[in-house]
C-alpha positions as CSV (number, residue, x, y, z in Angstrom):
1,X,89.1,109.9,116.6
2,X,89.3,111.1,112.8
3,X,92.5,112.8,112.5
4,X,92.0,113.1,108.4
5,X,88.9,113.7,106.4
6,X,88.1,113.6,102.6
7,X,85.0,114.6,100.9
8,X,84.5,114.7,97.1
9,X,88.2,115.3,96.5
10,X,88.2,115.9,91.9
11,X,91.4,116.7,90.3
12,X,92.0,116.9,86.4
13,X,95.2,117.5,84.1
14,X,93.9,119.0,81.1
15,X,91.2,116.6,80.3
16,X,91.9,114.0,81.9
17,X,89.8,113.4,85.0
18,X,92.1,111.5,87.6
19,X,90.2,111.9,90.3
20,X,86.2,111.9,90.2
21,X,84.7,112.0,93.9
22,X,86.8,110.6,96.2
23,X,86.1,110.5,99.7
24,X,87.4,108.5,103.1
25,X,88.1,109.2,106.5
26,X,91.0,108.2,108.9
27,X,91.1,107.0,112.3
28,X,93.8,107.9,114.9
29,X,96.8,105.1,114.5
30,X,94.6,103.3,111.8
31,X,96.7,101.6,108.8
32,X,95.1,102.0,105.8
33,X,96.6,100.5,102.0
34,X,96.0,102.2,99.3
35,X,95.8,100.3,95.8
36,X,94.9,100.6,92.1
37,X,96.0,100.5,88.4
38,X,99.0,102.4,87.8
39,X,97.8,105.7,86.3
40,X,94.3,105.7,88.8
41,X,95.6,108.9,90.6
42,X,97.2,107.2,93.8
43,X,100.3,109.3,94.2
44,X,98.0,112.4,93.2
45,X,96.1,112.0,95.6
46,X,98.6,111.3,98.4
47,X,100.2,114.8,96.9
48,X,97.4,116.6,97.9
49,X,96.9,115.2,101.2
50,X,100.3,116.3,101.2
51,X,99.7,119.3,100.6
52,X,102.1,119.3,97.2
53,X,98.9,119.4,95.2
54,X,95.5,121.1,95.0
55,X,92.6,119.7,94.5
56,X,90.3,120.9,91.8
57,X,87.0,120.9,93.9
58,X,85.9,119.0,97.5
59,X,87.6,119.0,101.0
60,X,90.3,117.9,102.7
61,X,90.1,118.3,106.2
62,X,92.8,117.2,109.5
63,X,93.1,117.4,112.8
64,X,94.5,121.0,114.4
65,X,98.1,120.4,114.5
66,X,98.6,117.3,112.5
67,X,102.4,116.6,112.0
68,X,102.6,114.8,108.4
69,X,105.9,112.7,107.2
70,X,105.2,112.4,103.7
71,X,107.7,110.0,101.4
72,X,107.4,110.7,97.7
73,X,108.7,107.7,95.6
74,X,111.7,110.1,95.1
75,X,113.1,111.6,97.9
76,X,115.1,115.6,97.9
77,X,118.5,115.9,99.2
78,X,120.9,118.9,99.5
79,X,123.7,116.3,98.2
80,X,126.3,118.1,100.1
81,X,125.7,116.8,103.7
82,X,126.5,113.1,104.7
83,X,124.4,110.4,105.3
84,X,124.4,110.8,109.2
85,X,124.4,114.5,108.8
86,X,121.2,114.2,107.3
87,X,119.6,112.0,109.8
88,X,121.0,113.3,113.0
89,X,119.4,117.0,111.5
90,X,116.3,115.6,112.7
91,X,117.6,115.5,116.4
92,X,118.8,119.3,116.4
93,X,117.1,120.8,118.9
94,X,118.0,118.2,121.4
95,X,121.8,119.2,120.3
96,X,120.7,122.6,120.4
97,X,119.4,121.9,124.3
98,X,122.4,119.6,124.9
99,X,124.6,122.8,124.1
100,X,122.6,125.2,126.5
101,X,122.5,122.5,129.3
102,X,126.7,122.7,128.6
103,X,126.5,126.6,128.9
104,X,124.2,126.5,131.9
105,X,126.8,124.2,133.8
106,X,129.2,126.9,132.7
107,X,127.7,129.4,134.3
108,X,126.3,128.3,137.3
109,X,129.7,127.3,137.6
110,X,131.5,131.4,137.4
111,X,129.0,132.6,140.0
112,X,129.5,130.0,142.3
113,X,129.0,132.5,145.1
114,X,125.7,134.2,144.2
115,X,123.1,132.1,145.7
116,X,120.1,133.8,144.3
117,X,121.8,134.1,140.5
118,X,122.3,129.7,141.2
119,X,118.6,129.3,142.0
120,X,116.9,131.2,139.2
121,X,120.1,129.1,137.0
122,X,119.4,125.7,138.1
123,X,115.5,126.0,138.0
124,X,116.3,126.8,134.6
125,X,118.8,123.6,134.1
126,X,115.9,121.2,136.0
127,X,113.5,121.9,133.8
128,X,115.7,121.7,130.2
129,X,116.7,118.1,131.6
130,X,112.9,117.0,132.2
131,X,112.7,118.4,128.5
132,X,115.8,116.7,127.4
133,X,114.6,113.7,128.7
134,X,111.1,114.0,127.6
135,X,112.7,114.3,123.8
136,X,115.0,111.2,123.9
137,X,117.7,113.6,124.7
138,X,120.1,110.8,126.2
139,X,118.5,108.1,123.2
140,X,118.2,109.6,119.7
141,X,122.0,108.7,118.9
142,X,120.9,105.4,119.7
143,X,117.7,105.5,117.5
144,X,120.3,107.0,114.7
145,X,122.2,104.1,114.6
146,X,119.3,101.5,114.6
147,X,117.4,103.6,111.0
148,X,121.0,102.9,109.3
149,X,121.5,99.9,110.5
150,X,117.6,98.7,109.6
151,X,117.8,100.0,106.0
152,X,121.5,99.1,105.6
153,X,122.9,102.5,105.7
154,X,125.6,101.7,107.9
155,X,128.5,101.5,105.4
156,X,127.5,104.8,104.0
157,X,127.3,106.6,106.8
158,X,129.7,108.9,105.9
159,X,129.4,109.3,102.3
160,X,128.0,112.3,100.9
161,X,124.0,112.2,99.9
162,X,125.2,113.6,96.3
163,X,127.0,110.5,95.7
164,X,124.4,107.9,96.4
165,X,122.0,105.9,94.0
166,X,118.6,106.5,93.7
167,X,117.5,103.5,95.4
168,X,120.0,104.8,98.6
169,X,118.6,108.2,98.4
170,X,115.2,107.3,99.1
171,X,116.0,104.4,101.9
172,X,118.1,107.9,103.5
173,X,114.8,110.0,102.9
174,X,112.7,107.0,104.8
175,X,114.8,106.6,107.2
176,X,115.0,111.1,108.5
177,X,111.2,110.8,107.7
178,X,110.6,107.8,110.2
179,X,112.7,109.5,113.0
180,X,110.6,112.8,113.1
181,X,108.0,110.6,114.3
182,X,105.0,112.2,112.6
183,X,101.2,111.7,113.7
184,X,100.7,110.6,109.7
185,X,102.5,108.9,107.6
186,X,102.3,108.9,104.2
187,X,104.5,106.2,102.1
188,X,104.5,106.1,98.4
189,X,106.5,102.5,97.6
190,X,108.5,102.3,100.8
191,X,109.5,99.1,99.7
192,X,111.1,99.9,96.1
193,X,114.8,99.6,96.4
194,X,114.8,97.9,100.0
195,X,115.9,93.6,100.0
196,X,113.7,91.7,101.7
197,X,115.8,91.9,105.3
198,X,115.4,95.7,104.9
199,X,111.7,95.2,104.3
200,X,111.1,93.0,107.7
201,X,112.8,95.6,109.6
202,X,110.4,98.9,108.1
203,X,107.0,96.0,109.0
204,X,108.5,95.9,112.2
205,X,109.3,99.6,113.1
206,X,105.5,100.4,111.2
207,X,104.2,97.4,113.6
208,X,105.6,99.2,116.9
209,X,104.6,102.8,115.3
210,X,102.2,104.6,117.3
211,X,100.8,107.2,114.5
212,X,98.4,106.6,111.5
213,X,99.8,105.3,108.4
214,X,98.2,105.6,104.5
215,X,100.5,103.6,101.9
216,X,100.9,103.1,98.5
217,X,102.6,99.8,97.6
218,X,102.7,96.9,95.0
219,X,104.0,94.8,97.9
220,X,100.8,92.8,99.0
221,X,102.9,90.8,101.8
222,X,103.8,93.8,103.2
223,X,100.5,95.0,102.9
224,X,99.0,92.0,104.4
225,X,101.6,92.3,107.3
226,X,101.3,96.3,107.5
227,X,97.4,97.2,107.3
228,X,94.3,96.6,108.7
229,X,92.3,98.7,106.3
230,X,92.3,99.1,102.1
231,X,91.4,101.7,99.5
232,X,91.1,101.2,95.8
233,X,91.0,103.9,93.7
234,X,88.4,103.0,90.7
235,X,87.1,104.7,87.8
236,X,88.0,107.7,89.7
237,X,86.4,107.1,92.8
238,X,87.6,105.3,96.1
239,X,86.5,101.7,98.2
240,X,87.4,101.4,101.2
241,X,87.5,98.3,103.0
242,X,88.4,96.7,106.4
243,X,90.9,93.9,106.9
244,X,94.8,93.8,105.4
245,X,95.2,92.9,101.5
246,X,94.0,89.2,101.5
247,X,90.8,90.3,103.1
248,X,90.0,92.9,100.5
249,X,90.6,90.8,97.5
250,X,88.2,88.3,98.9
251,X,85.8,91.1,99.6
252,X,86.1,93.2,96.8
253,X,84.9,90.3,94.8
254,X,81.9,89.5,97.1
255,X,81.2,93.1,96.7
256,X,81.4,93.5,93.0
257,X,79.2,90.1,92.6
258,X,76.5,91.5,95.2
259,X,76.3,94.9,93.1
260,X,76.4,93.1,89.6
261,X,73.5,90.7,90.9
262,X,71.5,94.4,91.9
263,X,72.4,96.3,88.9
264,X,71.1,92.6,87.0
265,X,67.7,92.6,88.7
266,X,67.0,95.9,88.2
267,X,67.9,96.2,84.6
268,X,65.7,93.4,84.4
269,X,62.8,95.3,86.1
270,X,63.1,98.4,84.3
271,X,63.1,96.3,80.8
272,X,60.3,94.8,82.4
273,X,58.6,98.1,83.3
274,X,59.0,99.7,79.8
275,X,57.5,96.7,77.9
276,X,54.4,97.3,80.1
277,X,54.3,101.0,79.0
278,X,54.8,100.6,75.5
279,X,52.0,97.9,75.5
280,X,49.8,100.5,76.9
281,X,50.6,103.2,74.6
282,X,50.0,100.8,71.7
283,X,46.0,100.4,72.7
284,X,46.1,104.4,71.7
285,X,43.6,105.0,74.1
286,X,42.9,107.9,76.3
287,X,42.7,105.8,79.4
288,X,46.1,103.3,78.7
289,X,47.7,106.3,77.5
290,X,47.4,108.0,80.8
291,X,48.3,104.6,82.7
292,X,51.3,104.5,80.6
293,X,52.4,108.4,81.3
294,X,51.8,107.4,85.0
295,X,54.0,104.5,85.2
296,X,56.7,106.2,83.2
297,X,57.0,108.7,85.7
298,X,57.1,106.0,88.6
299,X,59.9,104.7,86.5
300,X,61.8,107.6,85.9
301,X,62.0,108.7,89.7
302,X,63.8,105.1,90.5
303,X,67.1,106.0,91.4
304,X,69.3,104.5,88.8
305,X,72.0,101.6,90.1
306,X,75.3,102.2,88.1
307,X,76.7,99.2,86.3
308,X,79.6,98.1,88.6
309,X,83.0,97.8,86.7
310,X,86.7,96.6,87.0
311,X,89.5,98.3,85.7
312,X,91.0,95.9,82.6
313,X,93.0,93.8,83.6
314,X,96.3,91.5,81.4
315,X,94.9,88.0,80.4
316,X,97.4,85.9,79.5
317,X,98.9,82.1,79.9
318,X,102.2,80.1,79.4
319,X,102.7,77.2,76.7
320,X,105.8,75.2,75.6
321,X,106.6,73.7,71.9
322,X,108.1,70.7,73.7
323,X,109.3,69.1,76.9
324,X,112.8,69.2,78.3
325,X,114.9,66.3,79.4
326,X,114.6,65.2,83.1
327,X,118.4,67.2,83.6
328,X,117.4,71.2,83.2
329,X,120.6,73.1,84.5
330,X,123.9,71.5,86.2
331,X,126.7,74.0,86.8
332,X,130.2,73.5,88.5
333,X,132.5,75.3,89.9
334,X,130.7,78.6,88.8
335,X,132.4,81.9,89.9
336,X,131.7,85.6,89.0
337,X,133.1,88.7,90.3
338,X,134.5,92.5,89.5
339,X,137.8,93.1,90.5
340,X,138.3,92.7,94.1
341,X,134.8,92.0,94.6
342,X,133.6,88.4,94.5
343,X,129.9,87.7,93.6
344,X,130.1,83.9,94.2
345,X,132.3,81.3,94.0
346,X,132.4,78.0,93.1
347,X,128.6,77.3,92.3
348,X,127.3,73.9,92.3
349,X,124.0,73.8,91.1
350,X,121.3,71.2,90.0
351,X,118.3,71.9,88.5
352,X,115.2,69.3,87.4
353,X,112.7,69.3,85.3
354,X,109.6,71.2,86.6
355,X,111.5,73.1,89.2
356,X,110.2,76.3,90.5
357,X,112.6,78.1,92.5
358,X,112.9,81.3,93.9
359,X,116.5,83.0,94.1
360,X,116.7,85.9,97.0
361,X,119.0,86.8,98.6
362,X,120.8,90.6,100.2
363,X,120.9,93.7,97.6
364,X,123.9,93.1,95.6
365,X,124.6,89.6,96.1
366,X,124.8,88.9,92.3
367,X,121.3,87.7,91.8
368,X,120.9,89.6,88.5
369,X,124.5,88.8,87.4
370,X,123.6,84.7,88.2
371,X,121.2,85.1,85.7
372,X,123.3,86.8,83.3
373,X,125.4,84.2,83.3
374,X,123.2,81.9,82.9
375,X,121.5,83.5,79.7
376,X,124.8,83.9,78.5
377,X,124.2,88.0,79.0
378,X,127.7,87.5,81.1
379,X,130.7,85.4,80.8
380,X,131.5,84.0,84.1
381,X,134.8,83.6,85.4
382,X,135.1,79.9,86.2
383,X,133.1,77.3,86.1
384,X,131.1,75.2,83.6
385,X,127.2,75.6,82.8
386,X,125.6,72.7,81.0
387,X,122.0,72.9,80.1
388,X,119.9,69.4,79.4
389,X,118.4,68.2,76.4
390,X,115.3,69.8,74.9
391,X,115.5,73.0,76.5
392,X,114.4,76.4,75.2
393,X,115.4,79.0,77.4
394,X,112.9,82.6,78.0
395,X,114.5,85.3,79.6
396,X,112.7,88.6,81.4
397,X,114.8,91.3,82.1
398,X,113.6,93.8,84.7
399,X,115.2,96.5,82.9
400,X,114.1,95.2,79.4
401,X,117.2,96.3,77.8
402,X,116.5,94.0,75.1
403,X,113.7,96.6,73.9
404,X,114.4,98.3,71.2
405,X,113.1,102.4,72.2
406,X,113.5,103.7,68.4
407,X,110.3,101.0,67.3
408,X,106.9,101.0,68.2
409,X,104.9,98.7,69.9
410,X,103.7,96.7,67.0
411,X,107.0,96.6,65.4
412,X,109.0,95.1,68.7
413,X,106.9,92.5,69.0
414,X,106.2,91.6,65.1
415,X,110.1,92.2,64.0
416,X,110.8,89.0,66.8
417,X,107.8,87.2,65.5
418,X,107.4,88.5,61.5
419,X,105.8,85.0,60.2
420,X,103.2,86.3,62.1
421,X,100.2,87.9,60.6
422,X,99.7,91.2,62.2
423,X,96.2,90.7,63.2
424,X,97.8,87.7,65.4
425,X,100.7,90.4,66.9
426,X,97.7,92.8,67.7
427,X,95.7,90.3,69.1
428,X,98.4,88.8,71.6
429,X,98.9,92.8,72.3
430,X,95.6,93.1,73.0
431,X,95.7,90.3,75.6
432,X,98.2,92.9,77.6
433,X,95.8,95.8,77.7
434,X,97.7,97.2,73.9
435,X,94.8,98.0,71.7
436,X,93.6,100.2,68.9
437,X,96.7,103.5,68.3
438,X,98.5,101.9,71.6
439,X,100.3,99.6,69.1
440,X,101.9,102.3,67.0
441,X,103.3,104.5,70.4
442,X,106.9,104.2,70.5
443,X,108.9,102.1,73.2
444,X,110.7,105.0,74.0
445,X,107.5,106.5,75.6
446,X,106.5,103.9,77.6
447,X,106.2,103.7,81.3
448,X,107.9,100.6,83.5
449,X,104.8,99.0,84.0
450,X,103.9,99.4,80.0
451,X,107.4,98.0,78.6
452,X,107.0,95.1,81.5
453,X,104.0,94.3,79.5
454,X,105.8,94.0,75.8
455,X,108.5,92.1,77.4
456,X,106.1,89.3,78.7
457,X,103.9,89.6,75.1
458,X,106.9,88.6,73.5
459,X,108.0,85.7,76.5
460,X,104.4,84.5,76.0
461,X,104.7,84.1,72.5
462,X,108.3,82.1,72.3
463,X,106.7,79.1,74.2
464,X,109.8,78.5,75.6
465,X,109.9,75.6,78.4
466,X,112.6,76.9,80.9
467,X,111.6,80.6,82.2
468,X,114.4,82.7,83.6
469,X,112.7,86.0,85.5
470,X,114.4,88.7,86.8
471,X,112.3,90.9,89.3
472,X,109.2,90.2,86.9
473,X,106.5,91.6,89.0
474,X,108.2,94.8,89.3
475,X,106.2,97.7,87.7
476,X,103.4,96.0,87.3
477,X,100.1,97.0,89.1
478,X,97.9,94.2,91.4
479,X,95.9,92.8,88.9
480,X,98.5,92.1,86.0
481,X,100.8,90.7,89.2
482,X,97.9,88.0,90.4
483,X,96.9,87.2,86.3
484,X,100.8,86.6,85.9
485,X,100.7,84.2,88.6
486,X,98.0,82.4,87.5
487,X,99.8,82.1,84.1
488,X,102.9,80.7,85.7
489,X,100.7,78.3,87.9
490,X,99.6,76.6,84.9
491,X,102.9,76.5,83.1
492,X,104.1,73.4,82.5
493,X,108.2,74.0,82.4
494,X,110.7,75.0,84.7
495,X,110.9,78.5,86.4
496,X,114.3,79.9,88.3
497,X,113.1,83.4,89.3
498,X,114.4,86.3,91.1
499,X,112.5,88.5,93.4
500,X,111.9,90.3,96.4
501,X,107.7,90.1,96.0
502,X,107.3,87.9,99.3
503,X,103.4,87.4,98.0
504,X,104.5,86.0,94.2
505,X,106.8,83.9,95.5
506,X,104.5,82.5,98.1
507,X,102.2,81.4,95.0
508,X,105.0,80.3,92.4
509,X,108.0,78.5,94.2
510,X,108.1,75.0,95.5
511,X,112.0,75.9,96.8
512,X,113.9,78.6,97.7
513,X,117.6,79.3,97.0
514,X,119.0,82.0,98.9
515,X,122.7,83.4,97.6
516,X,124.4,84.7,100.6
517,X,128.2,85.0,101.7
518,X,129.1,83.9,97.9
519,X,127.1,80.4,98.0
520,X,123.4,79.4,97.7
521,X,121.3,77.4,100.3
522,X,118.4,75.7,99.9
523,X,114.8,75.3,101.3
524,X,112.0,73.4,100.5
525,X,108.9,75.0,100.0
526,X,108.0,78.5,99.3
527,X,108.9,82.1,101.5
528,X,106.6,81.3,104.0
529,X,107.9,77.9,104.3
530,X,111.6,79.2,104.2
531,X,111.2,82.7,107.0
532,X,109.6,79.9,109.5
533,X,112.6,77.3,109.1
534,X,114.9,81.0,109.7
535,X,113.1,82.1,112.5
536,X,113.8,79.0,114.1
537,X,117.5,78.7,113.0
538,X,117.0,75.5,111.0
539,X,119.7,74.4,108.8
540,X,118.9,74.3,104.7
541,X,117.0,71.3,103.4
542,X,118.4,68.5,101.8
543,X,121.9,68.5,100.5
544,X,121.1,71.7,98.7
545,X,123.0,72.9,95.3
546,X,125.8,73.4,97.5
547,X,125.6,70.7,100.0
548,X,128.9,68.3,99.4
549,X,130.4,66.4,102.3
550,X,132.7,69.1,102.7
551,X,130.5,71.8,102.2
552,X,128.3,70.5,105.1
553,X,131.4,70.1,107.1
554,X,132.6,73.5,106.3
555,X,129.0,74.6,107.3
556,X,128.4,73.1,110.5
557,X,132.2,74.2,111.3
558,X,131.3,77.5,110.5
559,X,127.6,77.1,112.4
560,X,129.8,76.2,115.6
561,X,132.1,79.1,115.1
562,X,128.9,81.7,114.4
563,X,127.6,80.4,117.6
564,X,130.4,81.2,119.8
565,X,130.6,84.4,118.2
566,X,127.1,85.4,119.2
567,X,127.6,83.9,122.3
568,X,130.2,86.4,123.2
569,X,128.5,89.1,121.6
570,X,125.7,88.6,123.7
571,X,127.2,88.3,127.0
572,X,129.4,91.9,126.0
573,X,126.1,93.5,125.3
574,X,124.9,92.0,128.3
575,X,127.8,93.7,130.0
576,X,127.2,96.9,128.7
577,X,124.0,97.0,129.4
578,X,125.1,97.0,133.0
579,X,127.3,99.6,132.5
580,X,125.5,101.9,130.9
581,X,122.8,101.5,133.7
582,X,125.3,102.4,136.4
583,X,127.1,105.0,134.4
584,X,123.6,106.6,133.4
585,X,122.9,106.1,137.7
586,X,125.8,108.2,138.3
587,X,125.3,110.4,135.6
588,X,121.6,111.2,137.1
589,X,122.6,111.7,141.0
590,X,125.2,114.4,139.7
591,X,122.7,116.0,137.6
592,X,120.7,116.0,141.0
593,X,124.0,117.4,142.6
594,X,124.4,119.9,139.7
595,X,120.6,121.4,140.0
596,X,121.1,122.0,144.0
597,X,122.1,125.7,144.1
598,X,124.3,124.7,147.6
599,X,126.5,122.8,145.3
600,X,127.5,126.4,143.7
601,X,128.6,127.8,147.0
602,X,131.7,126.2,146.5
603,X,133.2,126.8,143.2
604,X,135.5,124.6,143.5
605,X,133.3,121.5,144.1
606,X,130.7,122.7,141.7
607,X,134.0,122.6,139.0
608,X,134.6,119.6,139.7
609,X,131.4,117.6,139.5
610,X,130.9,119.4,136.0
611,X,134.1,117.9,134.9
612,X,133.1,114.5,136.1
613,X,129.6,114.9,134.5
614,X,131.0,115.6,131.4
615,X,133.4,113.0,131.4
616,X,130.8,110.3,132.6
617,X,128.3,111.5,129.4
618,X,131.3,111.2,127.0
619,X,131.5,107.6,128.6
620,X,127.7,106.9,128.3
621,X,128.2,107.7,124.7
622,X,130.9,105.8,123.9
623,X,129.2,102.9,125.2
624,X,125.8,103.3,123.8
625,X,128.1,103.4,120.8
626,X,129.7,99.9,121.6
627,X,126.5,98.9,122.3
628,X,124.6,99.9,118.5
629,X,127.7,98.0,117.1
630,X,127.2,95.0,118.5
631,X,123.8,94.9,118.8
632,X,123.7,95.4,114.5
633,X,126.2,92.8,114.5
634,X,123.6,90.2,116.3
């Protein structure tokens, strides 16, 4: 059933044409990607689906009643209410109901002896339960619990929204938009600001989600895991095509080739066609001239194939100026914290020459500040870093603080670089889609994506042979990610990188390191390679860059000690399970005994069920509390 419905959707700001004729359908629960260049009109047109925008001209048409959850890339909060005030404000009319049921025991409990008034009461109390029920009444506490404990909101709980980051402000306003439950979702980057734990668990909740789903993201493992349908807004104008991410690259290219060979054959046929009628009109004679008005017309009522064409794209490839020595990196002892707070501790690392690892690891873990110190961006506080012989060190900043805002484009890159001629600036410019009057705009007026791409102009032109890159994908749209990948698969050096892109570090990495609990583990082979050997519990590879004889002990000590642990967890949920079942049991035969209007003969009685009611919920709670505990522990 088509629950949405699009049909030459156009939308302008001033001049500027975003949106030319765009027009799709949506199917009931279907999953649909949406990509494109940053700037093609993606988040515009989500906003007027929306509803947040108007469309200039065309249709857009939904299903009677359609309940929309719509997450903008930033999300609005009072800033006054707390974190679980915010989300439990999507359950109030089950408090609201809870509260009457309360008022409704009250009641039927001070006119005990009017038979009549307890019927016409506890027909009223019957059918709020079945409603109560109905709504996850008895469960939405529960389903609280498991959004903060999914997107790590846990420790914040009780922290006022005001006081949050940005990137916690918009996992809150994902986490109250997933829990109304909408028949549509629409998600514009869910995955900015999330770690790659956080991530798995919104796949997995989108996975068991019964409703339809459009999404804008960068993230093309999440989209492969996430969708079964893509649309790419072009030129102003949207493809839509079946199958997750992978599929549609593979297909938009078979596409593009089939309509290129078309729009070949007919230019070809047309050119063909017109050197026919101007051979005609050059005999000047009354008879070829009316053959060639004849076959002109023919001609001019072919319907005209438009040349297919692709957005530009960043073209671009890593060199060195020489080789490194077989020893890249060796630290010791390396240690990093603020204040109280330890980053890690007592780093041993060892990194060779030709290396490509990728460093992941929970938000906060002191990825970035690893780097840092690395770079010598930060001074650690123990610990001894030794670099090998031979080796010139690139760094990419994901904030590009290095940029100067005050110069323009031309001048950044030339003022690192000024025995360059400027024709050769502007022409390694161009290479990242910076041509003609784009070179003199200044830095300061840049977007993300657009200083991403002077940072990696100027990486590209130091050659340097050991590549440090912090969140490098980030900002950037599809095609510059896959052309930056290329570049890096045909780069000869070493690459330590940090990132939460699951699909670029699929492509780059031949190991992953993952910094957790204040050390760094190690696995062979790339993410894929790495979730497999987690989902089956397997220990590191190797002997790791922290894997000493005492390390492994200390592991394998601590493995044993982590396994009892869960062990006991389990068995406690296990038993509370059980008694939540029995209490819930008891709780539902009173509810039986509270609805009966002969239980309100006796006053008494009645008084006294109500107070064990009300004592067993308070119970149920607590342990359904308990239980969301332990359960986010496992």
């Amino acid at each position: 059933m088509i629950i949405l419905a699009l049909q030459d959707v156009r939308k302008s700001f001033g001049t500027h044409e975003v949106l030319k004729s765009v027009s799709f359908t949506l199917q009931e629960g279907e999953r649909m990607g949406m990509v494109g260049v940053n700037g093609s009109g993606k988040s515009t047109l989500m906003k007027i689906i929306a509803g947040e925008e108007t469309a200039d001209a065309g249709s857009v048409n939904m299903q009677k009643g359609l309940r929309i959850g719509y997450l903008a890339q930033q999300g609005a909060l009072t800033g006054e209410e707390t974190v679980l005030e915010t989300l439990e404000s999507v359950f109030e009319p089950q408090r609201r109901m809870e509260a009457e049921m309360r008022a409704l025991e009250q009641e039927m409990a001070e006119k005990g002896e009017d038979p009549e008034a307890l019927r016409i009461l506890g027909g009223k109390y019957d059918a709020l339960t079945r409603e109560f029920e109905r709504s996850n009444g008895y469960g939405w506490r529960s389903t609280v619990q498991g959004v903060l404990a999914g997107l790590k909101l846990r420790e914040f709980k009780d922290m006022k929204t005001g006081l949050l980051s940005g990137g916690e402000r918009t996992r809150l306003c994902l986490g109250r938009m997933l829990l109304t439950e909408p028949d549509l979702l629409l998600l514009d980057e869910p995955t900015n600001h999330l770690d790659l734990k956080s991530i798995a668990w919104l796949e997995d909740y989108l996975a068991a989600f019964h409703g339809a789903v459009i999404v804008i993201s960068h993230d093309r493992y999440f989209l492969d895991r996430v969708c079964g349908r893509m649309a790419e807004l072009l030129m102003g104008s949207v493809e839509t095509y079946t199958g997750n991410y992978s599929e549609y690259l593979e297909k938009r290219t078979e596409v593009y080739e089939i309509r290129m060979k078309a729009w070949k054959l007919q230019q070809k046929e047309i050119a063909r066609q017109e050197a026919i009628i101007e051979m005609y009109r050059r005999f000047n004679k009354e008879k070829s001239i009316r053959i060639a008005e004849s076959k002109q017309k023919r001609l001019d009522k072919i319907e005209r194939l438009e040349k297919p064409q692709e957005e530009d794209t960043v073209r671009f490839r890593f060199e060195t100026r020489r080789r490194t020595g077989d020893d890249v990196l060796i630290t010791e002892g390396l240690s990093k914290g603020y204040g109280e707070r330890i980053l890690f501790r007592d780093l041993k690392m060892h990194v060779r020459a030709g290396d490509r690892i990728a460093l992941i690891g929970d938000n906060g873990t002191g990825k970035s500040t690893l780097l840092k110190c690395l770079t010598g961006g930060e001074k650690p506080d123990a610990g001894v870093i030794r670099w090998g012989s031979g080796v010139d060190l690139g760094y990419y900043d994901q904030h590009q603080a290095g940029l100067h805002e005050n110069k323009t484009v031309l001048d950044e890159v030339w003022d690192r670089f000024p025995r360059m001629e400027q024709y050769e600036v502007r022409g390694a410019l161009g290479l990242f889609l910076f041509t003609g009057d784009d070179v003199f705009a200044p830095v300061s007026t840049l977007s993300g994506g657009e200083k991403g791409r002077v940072a990696l102009t100027e990486l590209m032109l130091r050659k340097d042979n050991v590549l440090l890159l912090d969140e490098p994908t980030n900002h950037l749209d599809m095609d510059s990610r896959e052309v930056l990948e290329e570049a890096l698969d045909g780069f000869p050096g070493t690459i330590i990188a940090v990132s939460h892109d699951r699909y670029f570090i699929n492509r780059f990495a031949d190991r992953v390191w993952v910094l957790d609990g204040q050390e760094i583990r190690e696995y062979l082979g790339n993410y894929d390679s790495y979730y497999a050997k987690v989902s089956r519990d397997q220990e590191p590879d190797g002997s790791g860059p922290q894997q000493t004889r005492t390390a492994l002990e200390k592991e394998k000590r601590k493995s044993r000690e982590e396994e009892k642990r869960l062990r006991e967890q389990r068995d406690r949920l296990k038993a509370l399970e059980q008694e939540i079942a029995k209490a819930e049991g008891e709780a539902g035969s009173l509810e039986k005994e509270l609805a009966d209007p002969e239980t309100w003969k006796d006053p008494d009685a009645a008084a006294e069920t109500t107070r064990r009611y009300n004592a067993l919920k308070a119970e149920i709670e607590k342990l359904y509390e308990q239980y969301d505990v332990l359960e986010g522990e496992l």
